[in-house]
C-alpha positions, 0 to 999 in steps of 0.5 A: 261064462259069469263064473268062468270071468268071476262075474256074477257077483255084479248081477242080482239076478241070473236067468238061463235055459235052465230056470224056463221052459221054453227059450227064446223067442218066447218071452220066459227068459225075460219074463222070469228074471223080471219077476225075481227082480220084483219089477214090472216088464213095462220097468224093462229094457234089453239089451239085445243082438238077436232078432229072436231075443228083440222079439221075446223082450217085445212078447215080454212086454219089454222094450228093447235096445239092439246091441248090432255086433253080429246083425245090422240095424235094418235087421231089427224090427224096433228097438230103442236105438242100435248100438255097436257097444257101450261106449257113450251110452249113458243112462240119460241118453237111455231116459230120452230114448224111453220117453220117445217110446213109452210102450213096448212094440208088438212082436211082429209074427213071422220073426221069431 
């Protein structure tokens, strides 16, 4: 699809199935592209629209905002803040968010 819309070359870094060994909810997606970015997972935020994909950035030692396209918020166990899209969402409301939760939750078992 990054091809297909011409847009990877706006990414540093791409990660997929192909680059990890197992697929979410396990954290190696995630875990991986922080490691070619140089950055430390607690340096992280996903932005997510899965339950399986909260809980893979939790597992990652990430923290998380969901993305509510095809889910409600109560599906989520504890991101950030839940978003229906970008529109608004700017980098300082994000650094509010952030200070309220300065540590990734823990992956609750049974959701992933």
């Amino acid at each position: 699809m990054l091809d297909h819309l011409d847009l990877r070359c706006y990414f540093d870094v791409v990660a997929g199935k192909d680059d990890v060994p197992r697929g979410k909810p396990h954290p190696d997606t995630y875990s991986r592209t922080a490691a070619r970015l140089g950055v430390q997972p607690e340096d992280c935020i996903v932005f997510e629209d899965a339950v399986l994909g909260e809980q893979a950035a939790y597992r990652a030692g990430m923290r998380c905002v969901a993305v509510a396209t095809t889910l409600a918020a109560k599906d989520f166990q504890a991101p950030l803040t839940v978003i229906k899209d970008f529109t608004g969402f700017t980098p300082e409301h994000l650094l509010e968010l952030l200070a309220q939760q300065p540590a990734a939750p823990k992956a609750r078992k049974g959701r992933g």
